[in-house]
Structure formats: C-alpha cells, structure tokens
PDB file of N, CA, C and O in Angstrom, chain B, residues numbered from 101:
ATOM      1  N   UNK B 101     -41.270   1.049 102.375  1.00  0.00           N
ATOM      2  CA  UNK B 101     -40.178   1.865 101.862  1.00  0.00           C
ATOM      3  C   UNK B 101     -39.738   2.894 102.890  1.00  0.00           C
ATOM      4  O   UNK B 101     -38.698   3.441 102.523  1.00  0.00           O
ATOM      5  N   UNK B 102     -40.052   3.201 103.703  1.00  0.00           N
ATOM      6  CA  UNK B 102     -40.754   4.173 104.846  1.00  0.00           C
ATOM      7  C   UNK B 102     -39.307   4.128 105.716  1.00  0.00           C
ATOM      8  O   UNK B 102     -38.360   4.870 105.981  1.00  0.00           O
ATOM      9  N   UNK B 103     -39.842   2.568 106.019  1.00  0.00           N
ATOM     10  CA  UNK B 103     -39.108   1.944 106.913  1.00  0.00           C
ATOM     11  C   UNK B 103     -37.084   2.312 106.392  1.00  0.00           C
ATOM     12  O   UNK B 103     -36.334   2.819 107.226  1.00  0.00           O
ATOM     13  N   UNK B 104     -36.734   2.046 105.393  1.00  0.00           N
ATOM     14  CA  UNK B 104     -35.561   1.651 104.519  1.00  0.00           C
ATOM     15  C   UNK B 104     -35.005   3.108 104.590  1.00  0.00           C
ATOM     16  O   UNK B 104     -33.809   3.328 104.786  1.00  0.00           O
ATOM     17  N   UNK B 105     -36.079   4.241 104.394  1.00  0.00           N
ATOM     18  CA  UNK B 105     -35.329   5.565 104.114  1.00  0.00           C
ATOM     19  C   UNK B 105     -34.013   6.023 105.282  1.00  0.00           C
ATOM     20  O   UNK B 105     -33.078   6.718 104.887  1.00  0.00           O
ATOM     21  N   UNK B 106     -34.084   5.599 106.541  1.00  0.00           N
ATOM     22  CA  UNK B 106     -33.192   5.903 107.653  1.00  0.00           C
ATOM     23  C   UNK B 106     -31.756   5.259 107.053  1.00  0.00           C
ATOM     24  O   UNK B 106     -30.924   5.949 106.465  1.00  0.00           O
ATOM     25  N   UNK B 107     -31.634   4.053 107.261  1.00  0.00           N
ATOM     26  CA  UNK B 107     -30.612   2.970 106.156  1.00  0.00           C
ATOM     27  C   UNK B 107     -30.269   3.255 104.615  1.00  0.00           C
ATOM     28  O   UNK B 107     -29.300   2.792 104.012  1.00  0.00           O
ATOM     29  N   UNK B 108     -31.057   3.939 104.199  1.00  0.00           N
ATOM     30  CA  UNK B 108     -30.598   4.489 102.644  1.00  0.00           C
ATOM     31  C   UNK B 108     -29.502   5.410 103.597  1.00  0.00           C
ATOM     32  O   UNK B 108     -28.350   5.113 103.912  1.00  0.00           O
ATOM     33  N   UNK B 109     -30.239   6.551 103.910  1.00  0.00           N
ATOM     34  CA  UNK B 109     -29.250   8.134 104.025  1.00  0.00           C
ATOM     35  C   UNK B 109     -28.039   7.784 104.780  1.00  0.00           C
ATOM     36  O   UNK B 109     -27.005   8.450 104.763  1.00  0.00           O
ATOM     37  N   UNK B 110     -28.216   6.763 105.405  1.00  0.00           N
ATOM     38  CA  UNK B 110     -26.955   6.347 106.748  1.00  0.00           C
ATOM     39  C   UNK B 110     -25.934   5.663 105.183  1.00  0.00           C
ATOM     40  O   UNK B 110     -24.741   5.965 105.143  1.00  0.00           O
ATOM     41  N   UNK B 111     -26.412   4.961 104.257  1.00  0.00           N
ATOM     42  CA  UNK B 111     -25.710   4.169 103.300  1.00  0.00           C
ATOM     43  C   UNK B 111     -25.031   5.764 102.408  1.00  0.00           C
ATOM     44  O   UNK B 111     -23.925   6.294 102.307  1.00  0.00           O
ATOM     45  N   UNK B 112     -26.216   6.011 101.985  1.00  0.00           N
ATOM     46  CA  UNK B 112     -25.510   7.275 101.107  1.00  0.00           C
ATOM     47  C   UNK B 112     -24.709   8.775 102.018  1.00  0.00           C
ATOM     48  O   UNK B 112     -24.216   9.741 101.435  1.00  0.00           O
ATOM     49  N   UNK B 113     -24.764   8.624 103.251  1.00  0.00           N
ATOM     50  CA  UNK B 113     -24.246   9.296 103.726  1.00  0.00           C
ATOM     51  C   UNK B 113     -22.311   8.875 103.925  1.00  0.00           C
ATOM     52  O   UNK B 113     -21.194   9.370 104.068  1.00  0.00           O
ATOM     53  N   UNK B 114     -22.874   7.941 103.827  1.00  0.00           N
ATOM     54  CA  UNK B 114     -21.731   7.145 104.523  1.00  0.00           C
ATOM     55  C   UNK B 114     -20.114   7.108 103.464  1.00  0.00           C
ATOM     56  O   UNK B 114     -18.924   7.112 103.781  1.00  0.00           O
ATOM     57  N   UNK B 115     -20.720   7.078 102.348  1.00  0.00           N
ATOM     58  CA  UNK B 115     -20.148   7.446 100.839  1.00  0.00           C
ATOM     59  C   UNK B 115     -19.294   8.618 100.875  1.00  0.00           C
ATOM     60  O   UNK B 115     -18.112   8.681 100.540  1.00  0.00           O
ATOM     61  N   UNK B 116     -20.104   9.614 101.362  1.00  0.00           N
ATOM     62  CA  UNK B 116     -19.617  10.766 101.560  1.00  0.00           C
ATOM     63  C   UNK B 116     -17.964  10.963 102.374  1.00  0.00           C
ATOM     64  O   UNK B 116     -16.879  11.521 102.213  1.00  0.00           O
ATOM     65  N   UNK B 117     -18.802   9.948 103.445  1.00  0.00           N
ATOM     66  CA  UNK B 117     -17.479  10.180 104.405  1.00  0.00           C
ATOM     67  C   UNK B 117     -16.446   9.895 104.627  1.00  0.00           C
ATOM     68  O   UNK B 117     -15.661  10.312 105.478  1.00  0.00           O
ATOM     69  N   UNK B 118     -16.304   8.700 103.412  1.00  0.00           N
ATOM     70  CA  UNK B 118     -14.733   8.257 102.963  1.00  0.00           C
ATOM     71  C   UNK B 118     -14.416   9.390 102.079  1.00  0.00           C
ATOM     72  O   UNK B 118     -13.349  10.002 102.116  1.00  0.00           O
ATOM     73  N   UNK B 119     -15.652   9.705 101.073  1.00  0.00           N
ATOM     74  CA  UNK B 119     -14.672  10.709  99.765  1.00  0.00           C
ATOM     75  C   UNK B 119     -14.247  11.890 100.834  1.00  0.00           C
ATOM     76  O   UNK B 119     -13.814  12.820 100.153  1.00  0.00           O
ATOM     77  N   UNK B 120     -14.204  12.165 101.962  1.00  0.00           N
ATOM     78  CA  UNK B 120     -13.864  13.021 102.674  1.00  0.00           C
ATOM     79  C   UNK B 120     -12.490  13.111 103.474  1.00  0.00           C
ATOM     80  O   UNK B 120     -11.906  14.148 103.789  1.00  0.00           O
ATOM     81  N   UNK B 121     -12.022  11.533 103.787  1.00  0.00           N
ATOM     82  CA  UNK B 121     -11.051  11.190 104.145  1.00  0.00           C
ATOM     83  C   UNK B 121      -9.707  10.863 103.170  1.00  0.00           C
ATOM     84  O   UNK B 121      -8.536  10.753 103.532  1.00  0.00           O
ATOM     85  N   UNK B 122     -10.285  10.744 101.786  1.00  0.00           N
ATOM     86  CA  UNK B 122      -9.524  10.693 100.727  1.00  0.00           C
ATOM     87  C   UNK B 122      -7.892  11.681 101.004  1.00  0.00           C
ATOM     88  O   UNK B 122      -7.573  12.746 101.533  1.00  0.00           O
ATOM     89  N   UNK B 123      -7.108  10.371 100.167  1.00  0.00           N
ATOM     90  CA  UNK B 123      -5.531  12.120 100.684  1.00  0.00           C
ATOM     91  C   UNK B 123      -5.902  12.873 100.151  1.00  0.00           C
ATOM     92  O   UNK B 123      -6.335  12.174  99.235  1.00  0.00           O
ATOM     93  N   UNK B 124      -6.147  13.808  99.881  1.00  0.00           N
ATOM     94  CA  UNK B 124      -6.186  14.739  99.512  1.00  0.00           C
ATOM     95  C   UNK B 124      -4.786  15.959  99.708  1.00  0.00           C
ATOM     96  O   UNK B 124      -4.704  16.985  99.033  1.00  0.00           O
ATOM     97  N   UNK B 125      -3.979  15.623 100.570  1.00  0.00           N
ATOM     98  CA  UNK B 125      -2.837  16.726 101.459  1.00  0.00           C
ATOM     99  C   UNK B 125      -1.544  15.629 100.247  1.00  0.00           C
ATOM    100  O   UNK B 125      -0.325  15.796 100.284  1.00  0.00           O
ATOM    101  N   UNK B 126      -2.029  14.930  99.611  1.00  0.00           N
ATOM    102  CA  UNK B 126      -0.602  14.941  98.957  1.00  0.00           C
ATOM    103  C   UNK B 126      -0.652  15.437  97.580  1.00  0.00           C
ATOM    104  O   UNK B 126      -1.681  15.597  96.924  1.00  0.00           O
ATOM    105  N   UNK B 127       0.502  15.656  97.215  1.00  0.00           N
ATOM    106  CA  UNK B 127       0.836  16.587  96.575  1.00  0.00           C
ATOM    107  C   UNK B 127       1.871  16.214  95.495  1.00  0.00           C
ATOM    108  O   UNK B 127       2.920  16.176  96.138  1.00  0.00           O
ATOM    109  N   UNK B 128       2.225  15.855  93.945  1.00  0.00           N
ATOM    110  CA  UNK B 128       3.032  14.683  93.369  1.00  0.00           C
ATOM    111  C   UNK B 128       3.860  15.612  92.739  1.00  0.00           C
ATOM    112  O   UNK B 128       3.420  16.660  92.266  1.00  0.00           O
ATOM    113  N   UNK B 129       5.043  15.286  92.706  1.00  0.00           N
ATOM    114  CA  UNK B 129       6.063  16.401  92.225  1.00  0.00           C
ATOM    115  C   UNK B 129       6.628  15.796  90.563  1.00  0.00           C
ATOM    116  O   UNK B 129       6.536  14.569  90.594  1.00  0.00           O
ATOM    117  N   UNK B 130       7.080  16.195  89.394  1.00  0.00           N
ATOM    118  CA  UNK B 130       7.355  14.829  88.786  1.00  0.00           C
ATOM    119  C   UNK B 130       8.767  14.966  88.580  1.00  0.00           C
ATOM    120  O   UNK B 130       9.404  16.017  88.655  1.00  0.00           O
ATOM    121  N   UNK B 131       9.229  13.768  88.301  1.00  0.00           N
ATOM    122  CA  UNK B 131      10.770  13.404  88.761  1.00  0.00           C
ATOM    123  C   UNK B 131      11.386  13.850  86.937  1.00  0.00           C
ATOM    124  O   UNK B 131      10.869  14.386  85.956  1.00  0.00           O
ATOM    125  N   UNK B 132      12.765  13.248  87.275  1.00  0.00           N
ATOM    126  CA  UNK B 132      13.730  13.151  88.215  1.00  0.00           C
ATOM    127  C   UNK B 132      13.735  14.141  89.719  1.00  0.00           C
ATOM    128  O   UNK B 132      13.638  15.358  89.565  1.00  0.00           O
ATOM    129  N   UNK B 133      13.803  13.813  90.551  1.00  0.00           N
ATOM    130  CA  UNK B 133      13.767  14.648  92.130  1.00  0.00           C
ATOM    131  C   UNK B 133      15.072  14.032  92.983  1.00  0.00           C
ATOM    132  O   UNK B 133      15.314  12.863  93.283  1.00  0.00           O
ATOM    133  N   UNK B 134      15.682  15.034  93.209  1.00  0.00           N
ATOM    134  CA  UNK B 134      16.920  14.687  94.451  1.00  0.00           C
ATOM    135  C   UNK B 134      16.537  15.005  95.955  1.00  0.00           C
ATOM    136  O   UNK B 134      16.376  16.185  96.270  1.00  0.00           O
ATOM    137  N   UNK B 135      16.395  14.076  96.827  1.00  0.00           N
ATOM    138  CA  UNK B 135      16.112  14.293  98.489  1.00  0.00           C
ATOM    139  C   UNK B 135      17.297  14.421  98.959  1.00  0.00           C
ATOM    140  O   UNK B 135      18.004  13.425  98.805  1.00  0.00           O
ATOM    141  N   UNK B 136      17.799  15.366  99.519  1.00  0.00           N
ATOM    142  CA  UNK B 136      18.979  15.522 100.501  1.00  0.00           C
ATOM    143  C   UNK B 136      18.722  15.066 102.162  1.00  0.00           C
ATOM    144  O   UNK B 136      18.214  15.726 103.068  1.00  0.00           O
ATOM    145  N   UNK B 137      19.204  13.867 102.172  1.00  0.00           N
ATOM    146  CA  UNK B 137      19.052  13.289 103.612  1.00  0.00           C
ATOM    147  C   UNK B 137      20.131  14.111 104.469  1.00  0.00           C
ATOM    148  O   UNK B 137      21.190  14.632 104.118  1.00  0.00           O
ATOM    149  N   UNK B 138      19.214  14.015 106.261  1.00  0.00           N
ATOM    150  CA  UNK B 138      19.999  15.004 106.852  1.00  0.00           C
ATOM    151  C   UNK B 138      21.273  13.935 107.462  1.00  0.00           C
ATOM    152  O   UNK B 138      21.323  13.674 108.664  1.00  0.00           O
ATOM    153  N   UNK B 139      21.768  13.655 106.975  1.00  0.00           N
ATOM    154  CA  UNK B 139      23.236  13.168 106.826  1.00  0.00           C
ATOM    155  C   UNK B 139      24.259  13.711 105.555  1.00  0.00           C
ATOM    156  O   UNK B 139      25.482  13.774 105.426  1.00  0.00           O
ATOM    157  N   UNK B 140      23.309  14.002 104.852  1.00  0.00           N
ATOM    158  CA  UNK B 140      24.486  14.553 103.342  1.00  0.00           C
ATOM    159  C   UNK B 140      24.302  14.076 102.513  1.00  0.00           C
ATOM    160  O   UNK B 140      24.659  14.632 101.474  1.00  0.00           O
ATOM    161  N   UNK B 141      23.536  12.557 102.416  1.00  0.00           N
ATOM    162  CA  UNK B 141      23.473  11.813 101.285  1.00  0.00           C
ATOM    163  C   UNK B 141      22.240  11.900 100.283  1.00  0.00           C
ATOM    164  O   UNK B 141      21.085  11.660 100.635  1.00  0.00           O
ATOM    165  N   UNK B 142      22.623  12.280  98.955  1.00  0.00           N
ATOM    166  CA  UNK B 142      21.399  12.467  98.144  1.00  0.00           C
ATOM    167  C   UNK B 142      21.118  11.376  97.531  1.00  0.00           C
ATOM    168  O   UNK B 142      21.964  10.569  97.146  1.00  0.00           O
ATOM    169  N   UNK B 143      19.382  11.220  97.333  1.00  0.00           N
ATOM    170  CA  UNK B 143      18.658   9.836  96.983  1.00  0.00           C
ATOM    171  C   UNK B 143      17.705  10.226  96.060  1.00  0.00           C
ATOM    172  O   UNK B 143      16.646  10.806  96.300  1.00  0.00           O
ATOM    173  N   UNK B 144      18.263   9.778  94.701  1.00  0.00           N
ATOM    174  CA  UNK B 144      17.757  10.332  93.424  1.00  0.00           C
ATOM    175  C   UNK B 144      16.133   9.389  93.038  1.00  0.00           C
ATOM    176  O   UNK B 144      15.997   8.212  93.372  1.00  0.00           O
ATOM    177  N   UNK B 145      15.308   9.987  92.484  1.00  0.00           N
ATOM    178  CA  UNK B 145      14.509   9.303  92.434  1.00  0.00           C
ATOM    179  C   UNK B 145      14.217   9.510  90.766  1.00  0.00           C
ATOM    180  O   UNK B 145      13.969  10.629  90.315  1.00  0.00           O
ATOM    181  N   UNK B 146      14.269   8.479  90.037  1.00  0.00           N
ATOM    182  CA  UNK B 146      13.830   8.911  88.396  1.00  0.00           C
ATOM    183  C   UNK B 146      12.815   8.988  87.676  1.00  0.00           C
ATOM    184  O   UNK B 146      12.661   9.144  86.465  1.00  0.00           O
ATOM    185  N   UNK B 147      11.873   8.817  88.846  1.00  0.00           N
ATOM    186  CA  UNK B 147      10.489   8.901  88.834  1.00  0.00           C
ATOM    187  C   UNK B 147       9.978  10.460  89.858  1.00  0.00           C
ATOM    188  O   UNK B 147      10.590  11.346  90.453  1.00  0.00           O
ATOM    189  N   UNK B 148       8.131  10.017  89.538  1.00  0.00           N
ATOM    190  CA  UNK B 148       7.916  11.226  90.728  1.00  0.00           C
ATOM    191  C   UNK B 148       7.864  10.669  92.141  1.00  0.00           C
ATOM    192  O   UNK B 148       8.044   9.495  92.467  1.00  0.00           O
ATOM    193  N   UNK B 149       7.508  12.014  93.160  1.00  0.00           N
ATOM    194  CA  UNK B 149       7.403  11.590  94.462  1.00  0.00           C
ATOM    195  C   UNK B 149       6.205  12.646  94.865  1.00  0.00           C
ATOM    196  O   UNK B 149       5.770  13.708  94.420  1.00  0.00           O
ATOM    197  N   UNK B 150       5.911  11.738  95.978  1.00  0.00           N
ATOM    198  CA  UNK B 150       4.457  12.377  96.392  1.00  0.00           C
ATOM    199  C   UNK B 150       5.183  12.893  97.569  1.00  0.00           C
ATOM    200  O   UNK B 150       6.265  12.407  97.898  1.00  0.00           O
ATOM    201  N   UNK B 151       4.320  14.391  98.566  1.00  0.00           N
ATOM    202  CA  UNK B 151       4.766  14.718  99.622  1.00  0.00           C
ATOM    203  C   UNK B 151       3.764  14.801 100.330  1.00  0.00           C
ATOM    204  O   UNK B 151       2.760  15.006  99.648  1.00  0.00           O
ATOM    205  N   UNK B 152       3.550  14.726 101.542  1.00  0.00           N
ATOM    206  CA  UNK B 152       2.078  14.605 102.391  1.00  0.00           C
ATOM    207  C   UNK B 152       2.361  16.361 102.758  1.00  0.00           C
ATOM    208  O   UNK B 152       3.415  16.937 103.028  1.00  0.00           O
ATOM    209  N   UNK B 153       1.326  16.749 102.670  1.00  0.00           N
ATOM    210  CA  UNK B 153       1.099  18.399 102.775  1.00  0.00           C
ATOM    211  C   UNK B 153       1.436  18.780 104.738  1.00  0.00           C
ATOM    212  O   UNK B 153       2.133  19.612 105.319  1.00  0.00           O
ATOM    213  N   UNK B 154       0.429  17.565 105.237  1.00  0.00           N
ATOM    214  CA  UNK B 154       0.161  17.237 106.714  1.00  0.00           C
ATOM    215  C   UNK B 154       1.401  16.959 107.530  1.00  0.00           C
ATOM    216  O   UNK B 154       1.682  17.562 108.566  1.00  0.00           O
ATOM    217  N   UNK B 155       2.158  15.947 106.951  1.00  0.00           N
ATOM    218  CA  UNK B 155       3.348  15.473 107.345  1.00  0.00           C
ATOM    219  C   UNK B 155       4.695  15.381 107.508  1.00  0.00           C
ATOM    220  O   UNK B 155       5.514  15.050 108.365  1.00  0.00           O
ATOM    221  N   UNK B 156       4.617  15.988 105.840  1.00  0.00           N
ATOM    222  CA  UNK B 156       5.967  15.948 105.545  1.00  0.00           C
ATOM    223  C   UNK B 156       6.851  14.937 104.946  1.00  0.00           C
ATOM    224  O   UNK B 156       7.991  15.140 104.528  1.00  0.00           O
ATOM    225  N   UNK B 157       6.270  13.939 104.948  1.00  0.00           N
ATOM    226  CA  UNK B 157       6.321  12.461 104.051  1.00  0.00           C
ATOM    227  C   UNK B 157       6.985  12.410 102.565  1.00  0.00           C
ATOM    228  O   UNK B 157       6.221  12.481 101.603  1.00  0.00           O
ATOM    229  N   UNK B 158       7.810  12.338 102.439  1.00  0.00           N
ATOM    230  CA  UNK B 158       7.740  12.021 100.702  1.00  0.00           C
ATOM    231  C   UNK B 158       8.381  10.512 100.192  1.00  0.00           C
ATOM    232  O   UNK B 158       9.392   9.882 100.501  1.00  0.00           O
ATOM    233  N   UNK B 159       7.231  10.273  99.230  1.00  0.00           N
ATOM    234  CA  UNK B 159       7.211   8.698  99.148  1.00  0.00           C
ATOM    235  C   UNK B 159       7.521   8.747  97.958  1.00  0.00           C
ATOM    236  O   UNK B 159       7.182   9.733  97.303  1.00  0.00           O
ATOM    237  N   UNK B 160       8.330   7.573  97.294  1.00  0.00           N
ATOM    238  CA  UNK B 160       9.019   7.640  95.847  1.00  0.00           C
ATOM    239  C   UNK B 160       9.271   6.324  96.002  1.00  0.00           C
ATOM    240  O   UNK B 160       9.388   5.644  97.021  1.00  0.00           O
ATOM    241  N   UNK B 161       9.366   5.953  94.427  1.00  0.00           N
ATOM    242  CA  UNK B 161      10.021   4.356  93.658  1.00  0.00           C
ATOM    243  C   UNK B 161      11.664   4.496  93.458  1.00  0.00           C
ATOM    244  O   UNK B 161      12.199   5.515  93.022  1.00  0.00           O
ATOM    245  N   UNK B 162      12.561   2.960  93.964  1.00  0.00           N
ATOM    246  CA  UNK B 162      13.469   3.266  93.838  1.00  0.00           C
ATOM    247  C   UNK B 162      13.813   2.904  92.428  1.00  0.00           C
ATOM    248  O   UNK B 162      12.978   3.216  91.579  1.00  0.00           O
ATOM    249  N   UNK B 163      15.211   2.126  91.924  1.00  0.00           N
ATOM    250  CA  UNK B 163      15.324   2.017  90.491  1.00  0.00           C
ATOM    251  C   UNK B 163      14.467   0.390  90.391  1.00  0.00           C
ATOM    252  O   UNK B 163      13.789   0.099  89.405  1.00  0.00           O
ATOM    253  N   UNK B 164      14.624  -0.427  91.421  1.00  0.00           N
ATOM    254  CA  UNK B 164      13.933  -1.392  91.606  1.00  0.00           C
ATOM    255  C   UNK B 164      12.232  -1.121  91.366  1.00  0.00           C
ATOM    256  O   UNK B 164      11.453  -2.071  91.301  1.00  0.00           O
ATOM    257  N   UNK B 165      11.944  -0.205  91.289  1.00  0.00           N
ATOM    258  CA  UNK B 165      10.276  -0.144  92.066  1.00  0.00           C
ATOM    259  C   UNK B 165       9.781  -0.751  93.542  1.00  0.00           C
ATOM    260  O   UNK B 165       8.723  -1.348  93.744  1.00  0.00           O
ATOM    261  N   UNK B 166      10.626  -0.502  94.337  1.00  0.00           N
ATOM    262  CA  UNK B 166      10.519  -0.932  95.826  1.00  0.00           C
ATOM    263  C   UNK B 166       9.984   0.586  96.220  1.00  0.00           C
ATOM    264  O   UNK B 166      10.654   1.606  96.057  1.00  0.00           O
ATOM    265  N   UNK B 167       8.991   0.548  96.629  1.00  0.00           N
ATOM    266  CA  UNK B 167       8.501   2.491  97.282  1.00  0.00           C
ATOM    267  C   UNK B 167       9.166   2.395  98.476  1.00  0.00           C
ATOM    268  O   UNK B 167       9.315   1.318  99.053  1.00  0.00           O
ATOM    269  N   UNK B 168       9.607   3.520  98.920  1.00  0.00           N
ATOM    270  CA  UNK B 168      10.218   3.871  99.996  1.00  0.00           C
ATOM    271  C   UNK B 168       9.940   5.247 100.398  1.00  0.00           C
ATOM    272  O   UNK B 168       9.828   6.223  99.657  1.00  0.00           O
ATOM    273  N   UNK B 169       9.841   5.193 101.718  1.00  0.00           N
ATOM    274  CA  UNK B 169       9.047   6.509 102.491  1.00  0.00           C
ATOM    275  C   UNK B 169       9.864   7.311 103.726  1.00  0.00           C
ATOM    276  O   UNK B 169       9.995   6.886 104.874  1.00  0.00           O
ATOM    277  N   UNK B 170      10.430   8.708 103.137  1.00  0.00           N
ATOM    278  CA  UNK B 170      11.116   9.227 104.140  1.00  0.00           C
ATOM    279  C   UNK B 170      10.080  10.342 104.812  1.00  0.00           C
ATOM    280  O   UNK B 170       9.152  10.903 104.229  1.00  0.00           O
ATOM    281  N   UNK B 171      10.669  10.585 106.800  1.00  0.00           N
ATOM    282  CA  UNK B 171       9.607  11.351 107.119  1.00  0.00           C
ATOM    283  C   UNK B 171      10.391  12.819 107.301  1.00  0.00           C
ATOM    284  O   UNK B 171      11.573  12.997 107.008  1.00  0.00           O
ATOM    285  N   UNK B 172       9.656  13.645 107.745  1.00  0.00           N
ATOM    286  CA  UNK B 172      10.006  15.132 107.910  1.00  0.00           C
ATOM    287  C   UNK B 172      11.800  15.017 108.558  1.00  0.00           C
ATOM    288  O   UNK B 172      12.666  15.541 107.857  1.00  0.00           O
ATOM    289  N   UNK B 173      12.190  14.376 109.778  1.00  0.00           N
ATOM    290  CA  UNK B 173      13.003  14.090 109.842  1.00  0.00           C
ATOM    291  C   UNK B 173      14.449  13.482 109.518  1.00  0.00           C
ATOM    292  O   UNK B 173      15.562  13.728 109.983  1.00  0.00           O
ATOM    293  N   UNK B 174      13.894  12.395 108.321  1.00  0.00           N
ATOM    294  CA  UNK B 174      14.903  11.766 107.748  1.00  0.00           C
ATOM    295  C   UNK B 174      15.351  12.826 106.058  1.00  0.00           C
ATOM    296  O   UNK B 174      15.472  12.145 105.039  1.00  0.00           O
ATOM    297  N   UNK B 175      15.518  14.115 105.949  1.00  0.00           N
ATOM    298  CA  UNK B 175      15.692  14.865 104.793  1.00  0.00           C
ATOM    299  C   UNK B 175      16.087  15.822 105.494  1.00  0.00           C
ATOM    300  O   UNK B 175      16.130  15.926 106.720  1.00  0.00           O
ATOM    301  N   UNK B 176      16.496  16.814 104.370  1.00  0.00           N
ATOM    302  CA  UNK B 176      16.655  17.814 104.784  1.00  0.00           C
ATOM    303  C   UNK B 176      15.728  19.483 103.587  1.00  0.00           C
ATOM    304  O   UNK B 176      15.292  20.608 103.830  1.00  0.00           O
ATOM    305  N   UNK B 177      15.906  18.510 102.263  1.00  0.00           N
ATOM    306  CA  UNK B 177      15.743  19.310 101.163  1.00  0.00           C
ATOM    307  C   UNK B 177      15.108  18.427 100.126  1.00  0.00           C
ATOM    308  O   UNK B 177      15.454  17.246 100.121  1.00  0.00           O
ATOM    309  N   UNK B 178      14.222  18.846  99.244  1.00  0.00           N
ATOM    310  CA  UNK B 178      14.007  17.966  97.599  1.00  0.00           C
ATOM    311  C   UNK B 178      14.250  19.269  96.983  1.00  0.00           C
ATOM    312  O   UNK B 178      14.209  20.455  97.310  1.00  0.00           O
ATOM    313  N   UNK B 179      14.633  18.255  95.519  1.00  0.00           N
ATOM    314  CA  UNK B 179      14.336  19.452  94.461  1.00  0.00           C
ATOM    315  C   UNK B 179      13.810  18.614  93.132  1.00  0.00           C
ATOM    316  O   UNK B 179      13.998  17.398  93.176  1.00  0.00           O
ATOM    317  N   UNK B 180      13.262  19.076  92.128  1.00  0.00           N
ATOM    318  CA  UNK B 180      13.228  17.761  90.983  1.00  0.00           C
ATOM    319  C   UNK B 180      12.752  18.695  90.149  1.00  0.00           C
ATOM    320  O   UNK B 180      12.045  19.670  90.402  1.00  0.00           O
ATOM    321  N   UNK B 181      13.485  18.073  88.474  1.00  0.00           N
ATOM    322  CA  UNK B 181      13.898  18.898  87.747  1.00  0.00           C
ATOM    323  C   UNK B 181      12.747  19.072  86.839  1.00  0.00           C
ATOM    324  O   UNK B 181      12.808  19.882  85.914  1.00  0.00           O
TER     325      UNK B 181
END
C-alpha cells in the first residue's frame, strides 16, 4: 500500500487542478441583452449571455440556437433588461 500512496496524492491531487482551471471569470447576465457592435449595429439576444471577466468575450444563442462569440473588439456596449 506503501508503494501506491505517491500515485494516490499525484491522482487526488490532480483533481484539484482542473477544479482550479474551471471558468470561473465568466460571468452570465440574463437576457433579453442588446450588444452594440462597433459598427452601430445592435444584436439582440433573447436569451442570456455569458462575459469572460479575463477577456472580454461575450457568448450568446442566436434565435436559431447557433452560439456565437463576440471579442472585446467586435462591440462596443451590452445592456440586458
């Protein structure tokens, strides 16, 4: 058993270190939410959208349920009601 204890803690350690990598930096807003793209055009979402805390990301369902992911760059503004 002696032997196994090194390989346990490396196993149960190891557990740890995904729940660590988990997103955690996003952040879910709930919809209806309007994104103002930096062109002018607003992209309604009638659902919620998640925003990456880190990034700047906000990912949303369209009316299809196709997810679609704009980055810090492609917006300008959200708001959701």
């Amino acid at each position: 058993m002696k032997k196994h204890l090194p390989l346990l803690f490396l196993l149960f350690s190891g557990c740890s270190l995904f729940e660590d990598t988990k997103l955690v930096d996003i952040q879910e807003m709930d919809g209806p939410c309007t994104i103002l793209l930096t062109d002018g055009t607003p992209v309604v979402s009638e659902g919620n959208i998640e925003i990456s805390k880190r990034t700047g990301a906000i990912t949303y369902r369209d009316e299809e349920g196709k997810i679609w992911s704009l980055f810090r760059d492609d917006y300008t503004s959200y708001s959701c009601e």
